[in-house]
PDBQT receptor file of N, H, CA, C and O in Angstrom, charges set to zero:
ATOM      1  N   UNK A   1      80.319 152.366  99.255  1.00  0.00    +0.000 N 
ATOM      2  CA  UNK A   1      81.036 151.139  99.065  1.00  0.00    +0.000 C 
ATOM      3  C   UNK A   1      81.916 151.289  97.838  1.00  0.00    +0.000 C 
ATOM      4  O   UNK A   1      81.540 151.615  96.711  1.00  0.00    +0.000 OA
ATOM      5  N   UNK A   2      83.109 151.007  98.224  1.00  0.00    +0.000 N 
ATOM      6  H   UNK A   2      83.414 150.742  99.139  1.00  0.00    +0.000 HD
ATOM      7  CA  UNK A   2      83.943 151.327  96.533  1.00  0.00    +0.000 C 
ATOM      8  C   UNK A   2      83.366 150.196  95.500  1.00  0.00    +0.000 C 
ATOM      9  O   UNK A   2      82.813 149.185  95.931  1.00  0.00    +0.000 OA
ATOM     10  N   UNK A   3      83.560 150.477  93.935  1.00  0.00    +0.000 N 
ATOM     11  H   UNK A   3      84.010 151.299  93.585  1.00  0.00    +0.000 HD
ATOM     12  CA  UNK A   3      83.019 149.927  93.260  1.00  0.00    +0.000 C 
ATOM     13  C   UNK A   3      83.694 148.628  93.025  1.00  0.00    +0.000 C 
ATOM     14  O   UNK A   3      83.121 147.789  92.331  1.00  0.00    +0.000 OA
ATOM     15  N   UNK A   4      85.244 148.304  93.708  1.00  0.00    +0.000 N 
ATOM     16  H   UNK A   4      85.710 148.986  94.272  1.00  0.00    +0.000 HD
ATOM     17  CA  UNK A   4      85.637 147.125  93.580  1.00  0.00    +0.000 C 
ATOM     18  C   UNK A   4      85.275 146.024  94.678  1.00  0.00    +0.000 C 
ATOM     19  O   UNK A   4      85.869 144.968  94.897  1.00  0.00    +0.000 OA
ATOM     20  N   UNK A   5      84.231 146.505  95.261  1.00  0.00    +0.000 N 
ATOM     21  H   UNK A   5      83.748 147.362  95.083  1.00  0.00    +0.000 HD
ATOM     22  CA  UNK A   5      83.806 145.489  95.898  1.00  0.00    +0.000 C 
ATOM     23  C   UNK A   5      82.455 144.919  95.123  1.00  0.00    +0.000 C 
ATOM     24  O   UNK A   5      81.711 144.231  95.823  1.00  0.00    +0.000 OA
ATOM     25  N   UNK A   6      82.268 145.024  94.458  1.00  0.00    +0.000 N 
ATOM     26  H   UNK A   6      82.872 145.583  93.889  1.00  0.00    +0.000 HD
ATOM     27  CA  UNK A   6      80.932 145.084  93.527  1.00  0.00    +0.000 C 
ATOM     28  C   UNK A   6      80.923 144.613  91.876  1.00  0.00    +0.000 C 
ATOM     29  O   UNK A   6      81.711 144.922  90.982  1.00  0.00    +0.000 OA
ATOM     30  N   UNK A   7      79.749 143.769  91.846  1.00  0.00    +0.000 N 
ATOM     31  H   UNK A   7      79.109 143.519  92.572  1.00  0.00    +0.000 HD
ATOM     32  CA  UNK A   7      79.808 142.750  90.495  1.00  0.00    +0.000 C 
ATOM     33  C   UNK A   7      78.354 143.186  89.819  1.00  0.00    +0.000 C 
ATOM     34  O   UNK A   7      77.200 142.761  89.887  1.00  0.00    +0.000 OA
ATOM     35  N   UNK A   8      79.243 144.587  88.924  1.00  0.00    +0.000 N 
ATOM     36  H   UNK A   8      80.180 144.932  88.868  1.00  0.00    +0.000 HD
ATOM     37  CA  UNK A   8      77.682 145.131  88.082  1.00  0.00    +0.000 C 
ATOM     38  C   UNK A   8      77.763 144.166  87.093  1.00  0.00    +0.000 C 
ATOM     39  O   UNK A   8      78.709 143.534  86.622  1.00  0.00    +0.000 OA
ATOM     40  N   UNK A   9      76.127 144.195  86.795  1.00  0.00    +0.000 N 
ATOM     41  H   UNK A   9      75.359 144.709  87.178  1.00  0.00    +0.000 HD
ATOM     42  CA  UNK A   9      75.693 143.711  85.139  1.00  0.00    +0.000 C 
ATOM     43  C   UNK A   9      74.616 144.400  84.964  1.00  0.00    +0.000 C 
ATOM     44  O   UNK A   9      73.496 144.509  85.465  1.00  0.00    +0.000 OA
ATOM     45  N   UNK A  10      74.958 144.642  84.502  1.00  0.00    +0.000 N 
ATOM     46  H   UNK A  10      75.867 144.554  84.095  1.00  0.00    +0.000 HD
ATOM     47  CA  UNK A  10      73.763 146.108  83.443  1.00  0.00    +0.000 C 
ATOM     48  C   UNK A  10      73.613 147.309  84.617  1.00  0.00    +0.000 C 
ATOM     49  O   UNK A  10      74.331 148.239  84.982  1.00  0.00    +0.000 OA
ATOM     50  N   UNK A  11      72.093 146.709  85.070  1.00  0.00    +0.000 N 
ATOM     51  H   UNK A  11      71.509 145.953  84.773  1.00  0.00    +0.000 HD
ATOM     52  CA  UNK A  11      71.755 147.760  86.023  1.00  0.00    +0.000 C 
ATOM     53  C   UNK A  11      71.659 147.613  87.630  1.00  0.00    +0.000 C 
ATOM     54  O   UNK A  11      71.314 148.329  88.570  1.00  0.00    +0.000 OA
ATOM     55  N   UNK A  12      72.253 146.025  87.403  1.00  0.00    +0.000 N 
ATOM     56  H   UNK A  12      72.534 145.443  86.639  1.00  0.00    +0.000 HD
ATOM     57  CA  UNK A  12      71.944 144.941  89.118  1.00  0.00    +0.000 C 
ATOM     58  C   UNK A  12      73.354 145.185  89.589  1.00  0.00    +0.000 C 
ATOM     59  O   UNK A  12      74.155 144.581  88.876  1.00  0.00    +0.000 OA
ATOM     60  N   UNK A  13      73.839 145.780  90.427  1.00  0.00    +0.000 N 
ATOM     61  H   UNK A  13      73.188 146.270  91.007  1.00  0.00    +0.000 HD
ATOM     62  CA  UNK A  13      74.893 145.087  91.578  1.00  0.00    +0.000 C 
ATOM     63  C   UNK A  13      74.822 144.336  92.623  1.00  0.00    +0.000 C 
ATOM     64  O   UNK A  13      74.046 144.650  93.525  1.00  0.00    +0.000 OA
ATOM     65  N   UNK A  14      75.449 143.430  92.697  1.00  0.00    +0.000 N 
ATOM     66  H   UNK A  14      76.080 143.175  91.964  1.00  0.00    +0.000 HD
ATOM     67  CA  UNK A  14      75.919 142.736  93.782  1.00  0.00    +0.000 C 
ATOM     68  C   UNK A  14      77.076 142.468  94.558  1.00  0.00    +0.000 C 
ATOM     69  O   UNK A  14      78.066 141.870  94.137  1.00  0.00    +0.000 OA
ATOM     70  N   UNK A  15      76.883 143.067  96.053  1.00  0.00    +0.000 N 
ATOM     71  H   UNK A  15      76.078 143.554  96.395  1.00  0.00    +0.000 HD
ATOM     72  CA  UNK A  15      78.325 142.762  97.228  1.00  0.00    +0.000 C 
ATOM     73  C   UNK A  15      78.877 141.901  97.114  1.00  0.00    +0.000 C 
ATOM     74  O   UNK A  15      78.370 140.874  97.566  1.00  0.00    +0.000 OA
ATOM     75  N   UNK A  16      80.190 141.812  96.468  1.00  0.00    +0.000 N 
ATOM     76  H   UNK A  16      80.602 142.646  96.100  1.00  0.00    +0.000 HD
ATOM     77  CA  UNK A  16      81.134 140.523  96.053  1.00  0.00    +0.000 C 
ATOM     78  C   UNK A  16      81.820 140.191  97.828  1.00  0.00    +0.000 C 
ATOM     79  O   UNK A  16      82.318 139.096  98.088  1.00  0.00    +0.000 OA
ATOM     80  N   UNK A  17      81.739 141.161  98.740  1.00  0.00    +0.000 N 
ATOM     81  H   UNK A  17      81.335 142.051  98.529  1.00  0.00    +0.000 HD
ATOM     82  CA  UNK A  17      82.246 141.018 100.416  1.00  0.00    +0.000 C 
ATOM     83  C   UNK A  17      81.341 141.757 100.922  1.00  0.00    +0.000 C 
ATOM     84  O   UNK A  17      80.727 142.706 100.435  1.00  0.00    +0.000 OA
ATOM     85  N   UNK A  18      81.263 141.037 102.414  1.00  0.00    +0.000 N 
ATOM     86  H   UNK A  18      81.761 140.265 102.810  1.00  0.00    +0.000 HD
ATOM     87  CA  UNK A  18      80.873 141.763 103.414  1.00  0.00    +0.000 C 
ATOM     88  C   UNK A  18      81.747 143.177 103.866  1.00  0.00    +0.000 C 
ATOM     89  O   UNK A  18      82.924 143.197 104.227  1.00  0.00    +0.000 OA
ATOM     90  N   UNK A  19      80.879 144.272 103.745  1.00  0.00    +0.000 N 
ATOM     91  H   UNK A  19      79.923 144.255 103.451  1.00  0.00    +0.000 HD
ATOM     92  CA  UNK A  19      81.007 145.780 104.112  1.00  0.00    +0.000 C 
ATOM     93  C   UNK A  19      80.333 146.619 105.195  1.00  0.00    +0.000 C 
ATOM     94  O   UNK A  19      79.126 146.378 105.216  1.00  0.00    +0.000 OA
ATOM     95  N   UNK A  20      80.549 147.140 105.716  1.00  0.00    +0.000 N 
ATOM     96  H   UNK A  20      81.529 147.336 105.699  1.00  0.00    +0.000 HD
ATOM     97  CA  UNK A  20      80.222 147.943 106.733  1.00  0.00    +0.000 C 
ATOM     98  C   UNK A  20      80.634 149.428 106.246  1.00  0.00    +0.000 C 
ATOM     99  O   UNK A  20      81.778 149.803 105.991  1.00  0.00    +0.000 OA
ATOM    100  N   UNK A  21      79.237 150.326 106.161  1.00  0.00    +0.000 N 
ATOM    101  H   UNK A  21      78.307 150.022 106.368  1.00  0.00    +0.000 HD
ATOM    102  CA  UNK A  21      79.727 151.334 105.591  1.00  0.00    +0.000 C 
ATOM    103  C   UNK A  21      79.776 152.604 106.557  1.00  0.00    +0.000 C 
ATOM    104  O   UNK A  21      79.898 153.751 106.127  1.00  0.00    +0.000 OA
ATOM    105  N   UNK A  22      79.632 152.163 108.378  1.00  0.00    +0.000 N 
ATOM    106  H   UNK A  22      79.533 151.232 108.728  1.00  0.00    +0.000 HD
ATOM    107  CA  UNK A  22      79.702 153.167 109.312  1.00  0.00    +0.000 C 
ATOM    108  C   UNK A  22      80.753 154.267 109.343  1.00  0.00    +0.000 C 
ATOM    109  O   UNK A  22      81.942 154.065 109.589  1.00  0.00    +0.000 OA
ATOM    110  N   UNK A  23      80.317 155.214 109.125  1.00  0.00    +0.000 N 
ATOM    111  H   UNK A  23      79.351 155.378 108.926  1.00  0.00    +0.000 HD
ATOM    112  CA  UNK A  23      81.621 156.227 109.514  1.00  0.00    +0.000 C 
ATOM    113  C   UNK A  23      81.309 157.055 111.245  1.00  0.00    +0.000 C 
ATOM    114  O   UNK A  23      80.263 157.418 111.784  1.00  0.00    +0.000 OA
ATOM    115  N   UNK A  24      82.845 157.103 111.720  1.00  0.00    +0.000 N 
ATOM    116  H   UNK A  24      83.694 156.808 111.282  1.00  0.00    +0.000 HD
ATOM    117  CA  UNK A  24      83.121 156.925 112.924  1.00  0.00    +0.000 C 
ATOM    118  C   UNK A  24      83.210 158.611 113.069  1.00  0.00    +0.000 C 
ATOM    119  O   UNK A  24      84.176 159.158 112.537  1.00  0.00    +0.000 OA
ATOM    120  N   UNK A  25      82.300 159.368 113.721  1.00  0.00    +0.000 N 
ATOM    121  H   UNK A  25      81.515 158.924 114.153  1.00  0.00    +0.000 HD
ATOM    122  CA  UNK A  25      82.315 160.590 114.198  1.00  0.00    +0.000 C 
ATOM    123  C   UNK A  25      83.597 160.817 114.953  1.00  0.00    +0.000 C 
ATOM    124  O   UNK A  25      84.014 160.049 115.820  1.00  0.00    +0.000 OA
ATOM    125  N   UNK A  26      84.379 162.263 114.446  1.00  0.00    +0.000 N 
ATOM    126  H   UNK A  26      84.041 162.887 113.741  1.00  0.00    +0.000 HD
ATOM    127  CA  UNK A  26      85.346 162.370 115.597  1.00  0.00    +0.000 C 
ATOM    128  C   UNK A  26      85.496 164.102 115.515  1.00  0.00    +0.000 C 
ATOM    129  O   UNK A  26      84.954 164.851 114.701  1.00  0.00    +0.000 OA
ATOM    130  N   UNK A  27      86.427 164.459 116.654  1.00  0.00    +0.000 N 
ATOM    131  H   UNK A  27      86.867 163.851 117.315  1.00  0.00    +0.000 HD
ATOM    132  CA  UNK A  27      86.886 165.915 116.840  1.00  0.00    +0.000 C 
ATOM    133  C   UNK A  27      88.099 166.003 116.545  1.00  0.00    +0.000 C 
ATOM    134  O   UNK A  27      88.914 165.082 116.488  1.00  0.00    +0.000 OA
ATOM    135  N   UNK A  28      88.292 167.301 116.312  1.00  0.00    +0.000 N 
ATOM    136  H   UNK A  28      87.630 168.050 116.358  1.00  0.00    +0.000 HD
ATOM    137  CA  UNK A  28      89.977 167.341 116.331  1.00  0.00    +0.000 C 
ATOM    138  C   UNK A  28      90.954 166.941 117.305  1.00  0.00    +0.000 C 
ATOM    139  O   UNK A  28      90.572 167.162 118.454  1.00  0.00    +0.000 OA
ATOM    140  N   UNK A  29      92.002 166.465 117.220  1.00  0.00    +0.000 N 
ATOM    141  H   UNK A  29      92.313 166.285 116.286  1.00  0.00    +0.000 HD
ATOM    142  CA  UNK A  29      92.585 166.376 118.206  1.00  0.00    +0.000 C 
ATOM    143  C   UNK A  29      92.198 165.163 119.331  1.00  0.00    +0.000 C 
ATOM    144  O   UNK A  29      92.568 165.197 120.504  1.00  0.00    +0.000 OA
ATOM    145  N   UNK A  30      91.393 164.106 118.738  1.00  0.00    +0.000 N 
ATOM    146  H   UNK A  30      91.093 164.078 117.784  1.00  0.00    +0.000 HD
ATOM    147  CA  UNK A  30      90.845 163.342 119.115  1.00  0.00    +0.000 C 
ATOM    148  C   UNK A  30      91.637 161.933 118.255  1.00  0.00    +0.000 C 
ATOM    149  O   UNK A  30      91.633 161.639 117.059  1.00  0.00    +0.000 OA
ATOM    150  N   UNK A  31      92.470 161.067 119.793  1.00  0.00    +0.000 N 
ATOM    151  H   UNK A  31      92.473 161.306 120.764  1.00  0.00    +0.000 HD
ATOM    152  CA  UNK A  31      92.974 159.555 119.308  1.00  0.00    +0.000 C 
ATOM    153  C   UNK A  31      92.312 158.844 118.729  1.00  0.00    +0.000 C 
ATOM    154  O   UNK A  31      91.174 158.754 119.192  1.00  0.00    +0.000 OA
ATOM    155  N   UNK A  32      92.553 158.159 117.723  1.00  0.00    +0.000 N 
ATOM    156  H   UNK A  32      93.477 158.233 117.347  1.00  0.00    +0.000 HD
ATOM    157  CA  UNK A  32      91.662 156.926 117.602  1.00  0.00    +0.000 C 
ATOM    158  C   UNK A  32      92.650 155.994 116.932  1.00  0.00    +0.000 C 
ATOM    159  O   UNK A  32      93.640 156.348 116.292  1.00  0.00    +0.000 OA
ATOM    160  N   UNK A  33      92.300 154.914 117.135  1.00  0.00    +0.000 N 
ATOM    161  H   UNK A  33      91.496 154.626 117.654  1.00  0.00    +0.000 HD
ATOM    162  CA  UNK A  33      93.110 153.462 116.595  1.00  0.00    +0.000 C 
ATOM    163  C   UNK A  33      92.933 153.215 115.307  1.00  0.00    +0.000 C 
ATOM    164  O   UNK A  33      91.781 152.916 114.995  1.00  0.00    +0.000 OA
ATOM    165  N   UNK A  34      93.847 153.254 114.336  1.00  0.00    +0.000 N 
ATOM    166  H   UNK A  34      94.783 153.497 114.590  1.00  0.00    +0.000 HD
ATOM    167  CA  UNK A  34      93.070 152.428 112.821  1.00  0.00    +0.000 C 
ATOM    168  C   UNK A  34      93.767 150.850 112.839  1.00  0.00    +0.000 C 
ATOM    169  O   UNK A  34      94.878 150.352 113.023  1.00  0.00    +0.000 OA
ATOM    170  N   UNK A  35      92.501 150.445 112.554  1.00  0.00    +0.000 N 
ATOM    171  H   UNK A  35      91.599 150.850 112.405  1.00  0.00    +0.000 HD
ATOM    172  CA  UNK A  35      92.174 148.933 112.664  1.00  0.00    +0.000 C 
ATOM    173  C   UNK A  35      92.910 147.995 111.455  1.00  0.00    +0.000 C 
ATOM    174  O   UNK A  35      93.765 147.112 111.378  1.00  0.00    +0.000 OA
ATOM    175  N   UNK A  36      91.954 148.819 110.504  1.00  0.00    +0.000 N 
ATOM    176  H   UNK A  36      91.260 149.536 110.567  1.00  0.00    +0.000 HD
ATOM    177  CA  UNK A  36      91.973 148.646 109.038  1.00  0.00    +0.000 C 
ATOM    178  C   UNK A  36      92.417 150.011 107.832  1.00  0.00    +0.000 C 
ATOM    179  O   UNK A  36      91.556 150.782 107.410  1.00  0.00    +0.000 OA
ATOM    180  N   UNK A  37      94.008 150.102 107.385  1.00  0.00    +0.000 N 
ATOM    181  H   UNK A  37      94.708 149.475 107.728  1.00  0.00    +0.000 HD
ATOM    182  CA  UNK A  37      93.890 151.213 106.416  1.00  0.00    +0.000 C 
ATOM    183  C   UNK A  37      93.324 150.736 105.006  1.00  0.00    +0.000 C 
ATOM    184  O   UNK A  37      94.048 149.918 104.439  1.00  0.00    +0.000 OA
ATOM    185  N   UNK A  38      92.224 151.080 104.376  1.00  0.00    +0.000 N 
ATOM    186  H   UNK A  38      91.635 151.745 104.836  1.00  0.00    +0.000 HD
ATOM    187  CA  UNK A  38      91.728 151.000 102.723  1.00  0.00    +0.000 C 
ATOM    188  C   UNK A  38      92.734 151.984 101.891  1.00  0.00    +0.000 C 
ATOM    189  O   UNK A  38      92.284 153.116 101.709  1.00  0.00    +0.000 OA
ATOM    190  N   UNK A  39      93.865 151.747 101.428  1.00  0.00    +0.000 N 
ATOM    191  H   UNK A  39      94.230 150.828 101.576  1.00  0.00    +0.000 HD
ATOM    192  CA  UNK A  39      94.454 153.030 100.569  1.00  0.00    +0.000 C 
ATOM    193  C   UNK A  39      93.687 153.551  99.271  1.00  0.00    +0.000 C 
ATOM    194  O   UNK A  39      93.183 154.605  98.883  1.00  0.00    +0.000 OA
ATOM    195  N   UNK A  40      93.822 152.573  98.923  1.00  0.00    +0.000 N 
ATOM    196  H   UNK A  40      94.231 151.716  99.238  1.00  0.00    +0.000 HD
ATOM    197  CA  UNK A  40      92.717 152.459  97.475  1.00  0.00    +0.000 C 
ATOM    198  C   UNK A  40      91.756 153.495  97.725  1.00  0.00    +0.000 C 
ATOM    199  O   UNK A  40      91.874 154.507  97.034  1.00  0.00    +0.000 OA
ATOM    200  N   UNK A  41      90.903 153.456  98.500  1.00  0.00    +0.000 N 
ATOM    201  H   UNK A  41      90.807 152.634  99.061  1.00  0.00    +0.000 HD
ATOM    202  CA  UNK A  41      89.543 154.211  98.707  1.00  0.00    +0.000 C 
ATOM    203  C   UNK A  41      89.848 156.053  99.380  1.00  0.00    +0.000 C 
ATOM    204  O   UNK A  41      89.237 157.055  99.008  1.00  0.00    +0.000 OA
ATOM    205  N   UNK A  42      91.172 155.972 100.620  1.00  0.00    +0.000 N 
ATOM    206  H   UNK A  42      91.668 155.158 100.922  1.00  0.00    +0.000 HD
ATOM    207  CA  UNK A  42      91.378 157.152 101.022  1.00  0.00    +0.000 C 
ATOM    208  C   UNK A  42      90.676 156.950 102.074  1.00  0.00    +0.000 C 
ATOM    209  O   UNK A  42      90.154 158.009 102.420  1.00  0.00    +0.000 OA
ATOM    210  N   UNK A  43      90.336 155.837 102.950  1.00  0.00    +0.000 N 
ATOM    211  H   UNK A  43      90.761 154.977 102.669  1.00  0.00    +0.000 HD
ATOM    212  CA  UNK A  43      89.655 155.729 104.272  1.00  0.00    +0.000 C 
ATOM    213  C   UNK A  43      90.308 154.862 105.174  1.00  0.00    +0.000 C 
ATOM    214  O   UNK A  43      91.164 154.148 104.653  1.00  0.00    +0.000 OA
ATOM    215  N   UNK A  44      90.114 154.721 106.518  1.00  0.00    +0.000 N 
ATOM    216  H   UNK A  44      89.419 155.301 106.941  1.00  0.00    +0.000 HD
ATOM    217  CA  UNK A  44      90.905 153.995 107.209  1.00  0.00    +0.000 C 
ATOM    218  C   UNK A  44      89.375 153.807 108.332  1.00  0.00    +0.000 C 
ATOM    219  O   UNK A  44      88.497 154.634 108.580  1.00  0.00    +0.000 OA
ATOM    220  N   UNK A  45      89.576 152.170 108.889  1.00  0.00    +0.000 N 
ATOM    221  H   UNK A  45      90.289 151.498 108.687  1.00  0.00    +0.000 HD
ATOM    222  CA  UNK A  45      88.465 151.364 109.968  1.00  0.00    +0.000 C 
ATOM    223  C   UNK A  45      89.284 151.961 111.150  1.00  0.00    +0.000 C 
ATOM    224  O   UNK A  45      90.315 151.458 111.596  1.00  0.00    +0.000 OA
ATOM    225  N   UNK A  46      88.668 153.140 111.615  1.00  0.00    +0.000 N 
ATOM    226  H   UNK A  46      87.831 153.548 111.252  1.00  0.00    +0.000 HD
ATOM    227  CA  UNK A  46      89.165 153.093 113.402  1.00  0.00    +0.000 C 
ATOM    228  C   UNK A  46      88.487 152.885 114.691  1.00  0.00    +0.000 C 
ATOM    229  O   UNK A  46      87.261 152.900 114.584  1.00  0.00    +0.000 OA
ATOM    230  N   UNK A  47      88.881 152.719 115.723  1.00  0.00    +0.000 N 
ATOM    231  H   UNK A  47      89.877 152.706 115.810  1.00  0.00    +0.000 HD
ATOM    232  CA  UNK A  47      88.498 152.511 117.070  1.00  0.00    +0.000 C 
ATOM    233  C   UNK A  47      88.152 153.708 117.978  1.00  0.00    +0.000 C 
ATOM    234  O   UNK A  47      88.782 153.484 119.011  1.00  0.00    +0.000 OA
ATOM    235  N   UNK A  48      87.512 154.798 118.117  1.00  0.00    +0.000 N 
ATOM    236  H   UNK A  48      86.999 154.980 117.278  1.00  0.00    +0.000 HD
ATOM    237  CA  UNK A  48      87.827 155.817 119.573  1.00  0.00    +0.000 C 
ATOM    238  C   UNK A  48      88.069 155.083 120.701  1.00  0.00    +0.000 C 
ATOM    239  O   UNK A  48      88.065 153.854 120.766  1.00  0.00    +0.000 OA
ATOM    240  N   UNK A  49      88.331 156.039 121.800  1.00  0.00    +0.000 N 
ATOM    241  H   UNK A  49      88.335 157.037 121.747  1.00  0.00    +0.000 HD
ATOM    242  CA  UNK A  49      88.662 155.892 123.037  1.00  0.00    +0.000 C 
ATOM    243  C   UNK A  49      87.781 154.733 123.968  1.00  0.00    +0.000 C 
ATOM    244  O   UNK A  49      88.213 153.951 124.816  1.00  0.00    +0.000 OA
ATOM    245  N   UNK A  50      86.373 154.939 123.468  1.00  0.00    +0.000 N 
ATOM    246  H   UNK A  50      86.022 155.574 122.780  1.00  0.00    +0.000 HD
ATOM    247  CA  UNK A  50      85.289 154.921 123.766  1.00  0.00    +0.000 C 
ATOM    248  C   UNK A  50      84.977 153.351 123.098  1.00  0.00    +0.000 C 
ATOM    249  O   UNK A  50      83.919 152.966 123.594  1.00  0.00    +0.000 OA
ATOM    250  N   UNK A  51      85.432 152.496 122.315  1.00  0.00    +0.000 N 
ATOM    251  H   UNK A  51      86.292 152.809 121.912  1.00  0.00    +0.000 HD
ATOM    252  CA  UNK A  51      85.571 151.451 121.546  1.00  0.00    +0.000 C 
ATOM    253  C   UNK A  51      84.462 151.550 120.355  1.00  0.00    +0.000 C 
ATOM    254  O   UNK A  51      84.243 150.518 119.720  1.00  0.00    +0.000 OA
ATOM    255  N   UNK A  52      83.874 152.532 120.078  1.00  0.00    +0.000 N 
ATOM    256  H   UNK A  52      84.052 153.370 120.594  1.00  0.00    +0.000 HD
ATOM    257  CA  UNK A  52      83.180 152.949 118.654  1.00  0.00    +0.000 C 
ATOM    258  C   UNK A  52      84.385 152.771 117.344  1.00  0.00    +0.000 C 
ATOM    259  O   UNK A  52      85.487 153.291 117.168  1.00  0.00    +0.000 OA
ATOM    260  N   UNK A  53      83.725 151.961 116.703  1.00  0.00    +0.000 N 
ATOM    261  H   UNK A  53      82.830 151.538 116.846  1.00  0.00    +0.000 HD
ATOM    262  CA  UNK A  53      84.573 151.861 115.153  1.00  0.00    +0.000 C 
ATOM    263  C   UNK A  53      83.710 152.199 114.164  1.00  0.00    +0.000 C 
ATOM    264  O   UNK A  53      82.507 152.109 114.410  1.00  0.00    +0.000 OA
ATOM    265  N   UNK A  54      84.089 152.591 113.035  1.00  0.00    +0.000 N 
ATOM    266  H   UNK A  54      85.066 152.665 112.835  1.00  0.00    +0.000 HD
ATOM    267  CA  UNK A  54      83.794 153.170 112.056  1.00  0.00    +0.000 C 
ATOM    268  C   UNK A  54      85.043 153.964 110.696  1.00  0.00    +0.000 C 
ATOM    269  O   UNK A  54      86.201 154.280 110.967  1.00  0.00    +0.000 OA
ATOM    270  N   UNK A  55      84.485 154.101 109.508  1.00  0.00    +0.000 N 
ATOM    271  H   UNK A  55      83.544 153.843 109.288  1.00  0.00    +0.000 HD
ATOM    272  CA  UNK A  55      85.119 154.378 108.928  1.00  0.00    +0.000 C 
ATOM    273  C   UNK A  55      85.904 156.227 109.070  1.00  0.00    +0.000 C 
ATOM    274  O   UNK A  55      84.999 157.056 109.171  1.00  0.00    +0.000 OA
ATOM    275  N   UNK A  56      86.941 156.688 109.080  1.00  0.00    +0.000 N 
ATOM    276  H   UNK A  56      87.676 156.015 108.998  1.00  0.00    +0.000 HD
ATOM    277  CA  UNK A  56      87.558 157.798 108.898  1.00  0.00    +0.000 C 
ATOM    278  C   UNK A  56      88.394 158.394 107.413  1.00  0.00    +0.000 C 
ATOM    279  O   UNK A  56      89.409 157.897 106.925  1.00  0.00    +0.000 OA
ATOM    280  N   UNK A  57      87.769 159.368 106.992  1.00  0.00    +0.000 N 
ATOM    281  H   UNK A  57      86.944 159.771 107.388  1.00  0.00    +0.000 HD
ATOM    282  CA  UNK A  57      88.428 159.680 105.534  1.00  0.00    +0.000 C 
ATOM    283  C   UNK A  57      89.984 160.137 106.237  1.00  0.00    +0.000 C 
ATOM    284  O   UNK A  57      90.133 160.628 107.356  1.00  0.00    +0.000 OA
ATOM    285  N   UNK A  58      91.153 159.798 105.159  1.00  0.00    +0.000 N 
ATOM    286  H   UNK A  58      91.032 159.399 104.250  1.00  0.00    +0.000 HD
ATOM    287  CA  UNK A  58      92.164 159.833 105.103  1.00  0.00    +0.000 C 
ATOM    288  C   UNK A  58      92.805 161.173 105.416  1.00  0.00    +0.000 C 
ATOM    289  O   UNK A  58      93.790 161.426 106.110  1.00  0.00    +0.000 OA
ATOM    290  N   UNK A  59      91.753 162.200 104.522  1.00  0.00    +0.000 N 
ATOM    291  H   UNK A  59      90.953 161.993 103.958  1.00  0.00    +0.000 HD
ATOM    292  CA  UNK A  59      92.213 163.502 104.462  1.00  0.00    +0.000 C 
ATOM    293  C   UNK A  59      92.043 164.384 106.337  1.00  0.00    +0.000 C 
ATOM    294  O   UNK A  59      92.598 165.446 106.619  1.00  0.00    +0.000 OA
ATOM    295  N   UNK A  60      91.385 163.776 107.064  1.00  0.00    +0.000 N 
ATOM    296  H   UNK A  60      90.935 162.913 106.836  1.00  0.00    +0.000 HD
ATOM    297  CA  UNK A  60      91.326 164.906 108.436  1.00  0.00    +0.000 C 
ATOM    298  C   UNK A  60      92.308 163.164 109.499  1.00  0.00    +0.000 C 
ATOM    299  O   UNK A  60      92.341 162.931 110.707  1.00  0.00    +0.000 OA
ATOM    300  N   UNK A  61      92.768 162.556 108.596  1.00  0.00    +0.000 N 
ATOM    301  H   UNK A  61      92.741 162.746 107.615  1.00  0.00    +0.000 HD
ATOM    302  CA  UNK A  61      93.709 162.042 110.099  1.00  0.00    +0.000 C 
ATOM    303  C   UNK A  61      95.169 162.311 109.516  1.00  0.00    +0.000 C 
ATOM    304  O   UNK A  61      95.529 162.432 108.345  1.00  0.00    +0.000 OA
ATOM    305  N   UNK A  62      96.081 162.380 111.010  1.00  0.00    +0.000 N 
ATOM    306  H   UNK A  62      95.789 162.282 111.961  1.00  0.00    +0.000 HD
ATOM    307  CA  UNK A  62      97.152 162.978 111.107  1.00  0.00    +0.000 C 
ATOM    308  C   UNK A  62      98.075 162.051 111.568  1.00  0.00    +0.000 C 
ATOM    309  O   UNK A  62      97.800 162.096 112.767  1.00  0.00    +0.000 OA
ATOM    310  N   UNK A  63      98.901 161.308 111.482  1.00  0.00    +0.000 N 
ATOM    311  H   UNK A  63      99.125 161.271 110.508  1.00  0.00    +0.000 HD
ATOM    312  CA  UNK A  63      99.717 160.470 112.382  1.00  0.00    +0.000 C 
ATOM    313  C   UNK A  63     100.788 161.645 113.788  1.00  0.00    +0.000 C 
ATOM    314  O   UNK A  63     101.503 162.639 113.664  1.00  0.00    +0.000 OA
ATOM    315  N   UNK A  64     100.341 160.801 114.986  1.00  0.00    +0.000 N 
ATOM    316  H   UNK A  64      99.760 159.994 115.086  1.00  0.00    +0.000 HD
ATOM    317  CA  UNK A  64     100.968 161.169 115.988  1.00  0.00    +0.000 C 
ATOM    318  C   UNK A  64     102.839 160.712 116.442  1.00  0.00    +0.000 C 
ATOM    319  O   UNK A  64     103.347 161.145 117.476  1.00  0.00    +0.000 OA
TER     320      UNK A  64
């Protein structure tokens, strides 16, 4: 969860939003929809073929 979603004090955090921290298995060469891009973080919320969502790091997607 990036840390700007989050309200430390001392040693307690608490989820300032609702997060979902699934990451979305994929192959190369494999479509998927992004839903949601996070730039900040370097991740993007996508869809497969298959309607599985989950998170994808920035660095293995490619625009078509």
């Amino acid at each position: 969860m990036p840390g700007r979603h989050l309200d430390i004090d001392g040693s307690v955090g608490t989820c300032c939003v609702a997060y979902d921290t699934t990451e979305l298995p994929a192959v190369a060469g494999e479509s998927v929809d992004v839903i949601e891009d996070d730039a900040e973080s370097g991740w993007s919320w996508c869809r497969n073929s298959g309607g599985r969502e989950g998170w994808i790091p920035h660095r293995v997607l490619t625009v078509a």
